[in-house]
C-alpha positions in Angstrom: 136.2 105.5 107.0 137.6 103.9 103.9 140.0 106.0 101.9 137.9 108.1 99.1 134.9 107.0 100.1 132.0 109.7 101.3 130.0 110.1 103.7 127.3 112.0 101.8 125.1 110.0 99.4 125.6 112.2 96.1 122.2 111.6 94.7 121.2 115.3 93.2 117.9 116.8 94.7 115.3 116.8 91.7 114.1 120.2 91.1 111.2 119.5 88.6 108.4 117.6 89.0 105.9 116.4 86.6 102.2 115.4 87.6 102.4 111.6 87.6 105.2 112.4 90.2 103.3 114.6 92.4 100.1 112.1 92.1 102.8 109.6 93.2 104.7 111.1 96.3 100.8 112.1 97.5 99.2 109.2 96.9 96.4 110.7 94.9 94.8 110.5 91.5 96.8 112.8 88.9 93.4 114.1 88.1 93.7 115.8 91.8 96.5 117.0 91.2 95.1 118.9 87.9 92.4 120.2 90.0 94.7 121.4 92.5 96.4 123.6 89.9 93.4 124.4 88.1 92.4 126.2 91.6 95.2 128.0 92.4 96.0 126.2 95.3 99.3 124.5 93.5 101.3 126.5 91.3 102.8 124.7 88.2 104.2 126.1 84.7 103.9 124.9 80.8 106.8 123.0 79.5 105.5 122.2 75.9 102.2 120.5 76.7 103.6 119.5 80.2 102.5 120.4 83.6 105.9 120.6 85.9 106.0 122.2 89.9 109.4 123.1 90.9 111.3 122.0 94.2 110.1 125.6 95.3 106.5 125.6 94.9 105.9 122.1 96.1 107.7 123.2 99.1 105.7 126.6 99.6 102.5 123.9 98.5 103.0 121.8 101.3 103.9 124.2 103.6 100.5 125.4 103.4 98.8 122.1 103.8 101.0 122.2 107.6 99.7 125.5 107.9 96.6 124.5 108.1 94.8 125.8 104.6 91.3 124.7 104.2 90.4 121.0 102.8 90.5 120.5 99.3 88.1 118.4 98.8 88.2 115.1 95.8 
């Protein structure tokens, strides 16, 4: 290994998400993803007249989708 050089890519993990990004990494309509929280199945919080889901509950979200949850259906 070349002197001072890492091994580990230093990119931070990103903690917030906004709802484009969610409709993004799923590959669904943001409108979906609205729906999603509207039901209780996503949790989210206000940031001004923002919708943002942590790093925590998108985790705990799709950890219930592998747990088998029922369908949400579009």
């Amino acid at each position: 290994m070349a002197k001072g050089k890492s091994i580990v890519n230093a990119k931070p993990m990103k903690s917030v998400f906004s709802i484009a990004e969610l409709a993004q990494r799923w590959g669904v309509s943001r409108s979906l993803v609205y729906r999603l929280i509207n039901s209780g199945y996503l949790k989210a919080a206000h940031l001004g007249k923002r919708h943002i889901a942590t790093a925590r509950q998108l985790a705990a979200f799709e950890a219930s989708l592998n747990g088998g949850d029922p369908e949400i259906s579009t």
